[in-house]
Rosetta silent file (secondary structure, phi, psi, omega in degrees, C-alpha in Angstrom):
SEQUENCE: XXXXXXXXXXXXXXXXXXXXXXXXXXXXXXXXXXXXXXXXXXXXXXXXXXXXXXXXXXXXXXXXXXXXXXXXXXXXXXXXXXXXXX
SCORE:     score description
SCORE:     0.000 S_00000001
   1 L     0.000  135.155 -177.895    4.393    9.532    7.965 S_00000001
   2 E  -172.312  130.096 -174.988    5.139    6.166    6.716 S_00000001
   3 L  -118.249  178.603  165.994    4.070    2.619    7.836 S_00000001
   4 L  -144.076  140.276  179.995    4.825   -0.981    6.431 S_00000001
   5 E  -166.397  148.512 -146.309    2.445   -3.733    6.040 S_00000001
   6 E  -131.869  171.009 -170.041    2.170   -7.613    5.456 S_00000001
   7 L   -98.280  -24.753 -163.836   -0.118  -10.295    4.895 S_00000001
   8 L  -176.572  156.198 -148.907    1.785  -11.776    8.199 S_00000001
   9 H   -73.499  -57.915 -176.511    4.947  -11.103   10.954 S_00000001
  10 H   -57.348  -46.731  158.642    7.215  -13.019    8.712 S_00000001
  11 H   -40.050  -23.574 -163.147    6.692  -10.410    5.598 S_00000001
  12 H   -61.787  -39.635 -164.330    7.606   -8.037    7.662 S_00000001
  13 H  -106.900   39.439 -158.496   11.281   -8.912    7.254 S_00000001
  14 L  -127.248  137.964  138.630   11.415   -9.568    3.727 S_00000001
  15 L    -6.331  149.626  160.735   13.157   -7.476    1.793 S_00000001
  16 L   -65.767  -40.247  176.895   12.100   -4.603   -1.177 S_00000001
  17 L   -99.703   14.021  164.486   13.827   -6.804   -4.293 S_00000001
  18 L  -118.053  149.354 -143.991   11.690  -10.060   -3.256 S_00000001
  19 L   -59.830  -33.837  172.814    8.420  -10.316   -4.714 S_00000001
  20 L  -112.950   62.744  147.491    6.346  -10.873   -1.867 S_00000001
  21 L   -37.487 -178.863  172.201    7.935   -7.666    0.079 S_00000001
  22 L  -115.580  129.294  159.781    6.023   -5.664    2.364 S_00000001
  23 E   -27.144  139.285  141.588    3.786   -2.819    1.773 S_00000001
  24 L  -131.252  111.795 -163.938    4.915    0.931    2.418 S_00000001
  25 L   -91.271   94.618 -173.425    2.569    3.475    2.692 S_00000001
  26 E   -79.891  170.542  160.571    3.583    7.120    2.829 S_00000001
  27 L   -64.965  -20.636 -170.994    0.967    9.967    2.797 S_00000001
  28 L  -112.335  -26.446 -152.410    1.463   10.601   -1.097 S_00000001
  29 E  -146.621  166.249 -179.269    2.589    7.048   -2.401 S_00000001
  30 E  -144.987  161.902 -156.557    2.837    3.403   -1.601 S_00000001
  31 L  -165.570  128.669  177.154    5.992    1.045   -2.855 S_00000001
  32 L  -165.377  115.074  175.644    5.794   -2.835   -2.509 S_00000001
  33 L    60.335 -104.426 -173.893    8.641   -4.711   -4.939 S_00000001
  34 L  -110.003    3.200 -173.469    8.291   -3.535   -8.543 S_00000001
  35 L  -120.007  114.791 -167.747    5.275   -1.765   -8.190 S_00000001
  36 L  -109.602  140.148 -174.055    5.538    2.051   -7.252 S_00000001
  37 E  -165.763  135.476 -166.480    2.582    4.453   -7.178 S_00000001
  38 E  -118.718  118.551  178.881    1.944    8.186   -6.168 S_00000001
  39 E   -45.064  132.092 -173.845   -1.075    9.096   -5.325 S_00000001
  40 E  -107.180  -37.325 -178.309   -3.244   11.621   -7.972 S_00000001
  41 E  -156.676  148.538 -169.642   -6.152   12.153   -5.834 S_00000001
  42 E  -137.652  102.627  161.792   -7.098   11.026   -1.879 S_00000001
  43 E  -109.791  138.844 -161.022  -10.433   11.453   -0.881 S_00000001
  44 E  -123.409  132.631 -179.993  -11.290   10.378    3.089 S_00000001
  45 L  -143.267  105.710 -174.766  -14.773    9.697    4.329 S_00000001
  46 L    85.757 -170.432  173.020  -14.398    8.421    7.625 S_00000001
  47 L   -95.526   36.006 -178.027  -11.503    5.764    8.052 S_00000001
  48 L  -133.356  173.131 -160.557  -11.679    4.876    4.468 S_00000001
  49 E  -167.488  123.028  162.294   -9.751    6.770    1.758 S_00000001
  50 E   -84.724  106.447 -167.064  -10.669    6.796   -1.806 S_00000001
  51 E  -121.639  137.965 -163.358   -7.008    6.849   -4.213 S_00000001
  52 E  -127.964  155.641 -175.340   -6.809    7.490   -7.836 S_00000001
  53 E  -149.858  154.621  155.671   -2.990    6.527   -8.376 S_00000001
  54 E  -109.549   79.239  167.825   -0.088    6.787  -11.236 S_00000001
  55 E   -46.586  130.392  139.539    1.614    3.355  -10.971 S_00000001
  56 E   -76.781  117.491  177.531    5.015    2.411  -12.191 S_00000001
  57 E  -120.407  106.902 -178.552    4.417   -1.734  -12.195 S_00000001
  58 L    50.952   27.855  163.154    7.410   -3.671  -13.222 S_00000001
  59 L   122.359  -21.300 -174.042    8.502   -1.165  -15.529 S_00000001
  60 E  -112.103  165.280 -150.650    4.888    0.186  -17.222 S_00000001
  61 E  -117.461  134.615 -168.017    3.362    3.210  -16.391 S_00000001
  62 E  -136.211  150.313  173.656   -0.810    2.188  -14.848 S_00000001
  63 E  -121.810  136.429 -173.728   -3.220    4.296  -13.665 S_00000001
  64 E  -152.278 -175.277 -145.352   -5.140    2.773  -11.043 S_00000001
  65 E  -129.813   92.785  163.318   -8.263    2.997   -8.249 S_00000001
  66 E  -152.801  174.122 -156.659   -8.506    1.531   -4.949 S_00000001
  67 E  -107.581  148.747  152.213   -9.972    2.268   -1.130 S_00000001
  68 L  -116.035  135.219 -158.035   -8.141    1.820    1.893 S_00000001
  69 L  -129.341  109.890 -163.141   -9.570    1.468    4.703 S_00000001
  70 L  -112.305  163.065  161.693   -7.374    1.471    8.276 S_00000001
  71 E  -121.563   97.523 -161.423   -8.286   -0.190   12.133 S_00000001
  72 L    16.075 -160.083 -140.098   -5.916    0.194   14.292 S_00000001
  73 L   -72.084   39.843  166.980   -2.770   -1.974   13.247 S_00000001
  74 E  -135.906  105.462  155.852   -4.977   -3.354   10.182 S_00000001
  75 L  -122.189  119.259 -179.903   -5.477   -2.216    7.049 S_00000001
  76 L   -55.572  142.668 -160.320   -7.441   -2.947    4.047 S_00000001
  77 L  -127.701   73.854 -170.458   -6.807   -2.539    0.549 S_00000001
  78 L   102.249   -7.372 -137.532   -9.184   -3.677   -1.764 S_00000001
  79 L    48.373   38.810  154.759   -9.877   -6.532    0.136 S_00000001
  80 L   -71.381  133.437  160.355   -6.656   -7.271    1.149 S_00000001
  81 L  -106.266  144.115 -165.366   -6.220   -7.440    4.768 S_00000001
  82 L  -133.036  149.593  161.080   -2.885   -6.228    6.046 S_00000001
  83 E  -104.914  137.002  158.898   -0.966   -5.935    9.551 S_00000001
  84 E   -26.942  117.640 -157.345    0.946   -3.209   10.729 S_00000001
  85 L   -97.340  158.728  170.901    4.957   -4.369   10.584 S_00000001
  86 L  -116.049    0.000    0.000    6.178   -3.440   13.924 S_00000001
Protein backbone atom coordinates (compact mmCIF):
# COMPACT_ATOMS: atom_id res chain seq x y z
CA UNK A 1 0.00 0.00 0.00
CA UNK A 2 1.36 3.29 -0.88
CA UNK A 3 -0.27 6.68 -1.80
CA UNK A 4 1.21 10.22 -2.66
CA UNK A 5 -0.01 13.46 -1.48
CA UNK A 6 0.19 17.34 -2.13
CA UNK A 7 -0.84 20.53 -0.89
CA UNK A 8 -2.32 20.82 -4.70
CA UNK A 9 -2.54 18.89 -8.47
CA UNK A 10 0.57 20.66 -9.48
CA UNK A 11 2.78 18.94 -6.49
CA UNK A 12 1.77 16.05 -7.64
CA UNK A 13 4.32 16.13 -10.46
CA UNK A 14 7.17 17.45 -8.72
CA UNK A 15 9.82 15.47 -8.28
CA UNK A 16 11.59 13.59 -4.89
CA UNK A 17 15.05 15.93 -5.07
CA UNK A 18 12.84 19.30 -5.05
CA UNK A 19 11.98 20.59 -1.81
CA UNK A 20 8.45 21.01 -2.06
CA UNK A 21 7.97 17.19 -3.40
CA UNK A 22 5.04 15.25 -2.66
CA UNK A 23 4.21 13.17 0.25
CA UNK A 24 4.48 9.21 0.17
CA UNK A 25 2.89 7.27 2.57
CA UNK A 26 3.50 3.54 2.84
CA UNK A 27 1.99 1.44 5.71
CA UNK A 28 5.39 1.53 7.78
CA UNK A 29 7.02 4.92 6.59
CA UNK A 30 6.45 8.17 4.82
CA UNK A 31 9.31 9.95 2.44
CA UNK A 32 8.82 13.62 1.20
CA UNK A 33 12.44 15.26 -0.13
CA UNK A 34 15.10 14.96 2.58
CA UNK A 35 13.01 13.89 5.20
CA UNK A 36 12.53 10.01 5.63
CA UNK A 37 10.72 8.38 8.56
CA UNK A 38 9.63 4.76 9.60
CA UNK A 39 7.13 4.41 11.68
CA UNK A 40 7.96 3.05 15.62
CA UNK A 41 4.50 2.76 16.75
CA UNK A 42 0.77 3.23 14.84
CA UNK A 43 -2.05 3.38 16.91
CA UNK A 44 -5.74 3.77 14.94
CA UNK A 45 -8.87 4.96 16.65
CA UNK A 46 -11.28 5.41 14.07
CA UNK A 47 -9.91 7.19 10.82
CA UNK A 48 -7.21 8.81 12.75
CA UNK A 49 -3.84 7.13 13.44
CA UNK A 50 -1.59 8.06 16.20
CA UNK A 51 2.56 7.67 14.84
CA UNK A 52 5.56 7.76 16.97
CA UNK A 53 8.30 7.92 14.10
CA UNK A 54 12.35 7.61 13.64
CA UNK A 55 13.09 10.43 11.14
CA UNK A 56 16.12 10.81 8.99
CA UNK A 57 15.65 14.89 8.17
CA UNK A 58 18.25 16.26 5.91
CA UNK A 59 20.80 14.11 7.18
CA UNK A 60 19.96 13.99 11.31
CA UNK A 61 18.44 11.29 12.91
CA UNK A 62 14.64 12.90 14.86
CA UNK A 63 12.28 11.19 16.65
CA UNK A 64 9.00 12.54 16.12
CA UNK A 65 4.88 12.46 16.94
CA UNK A 66 2.09 13.22 14.76
CA UNK A 67 -1.81 12.07 13.89
CA UNK A 68 -3.08 11.45 10.62
CA UNK A 69 -6.19 11.53 9.97
CA UNK A 70 -7.66 10.28 6.25
CA UNK A 71 -11.31 11.27 4.20
CA UNK A 72 -11.55 9.92 1.28
CA UNK A 73 -8.85 11.49 -1.16
CA UNK A 74 -7.82 13.93 1.86
CA UNK A 75 -5.62 13.61 4.39
CA UNK A 76 -4.47 15.38 7.39
CA UNK A 77 -1.31 15.57 9.05
CA UNK A 78 -0.97 17.67 11.84
CA UNK A 79 -2.97 20.15 10.39
CA UNK A 80 -1.81 19.91 7.14
CA UNK A 81 -4.41 19.23 4.67
CA UNK A 82 -3.34 17.05 1.78
CA UNK A 83 -4.93 15.61 -1.60
CA UNK A 84 -4.62 12.33 -2.90
CA UNK A 85 -2.07 12.56 -6.20
CA UNK A 86 -3.94 10.70 -8.77
Amino acid sequence: MSATWAANPAQCRVGQEEENAPLILKANRYDQHETHCTFSSVMKRGATWRVKALCMVEGNKQSASFKLEVSGDTLTMDGRTLQRCR
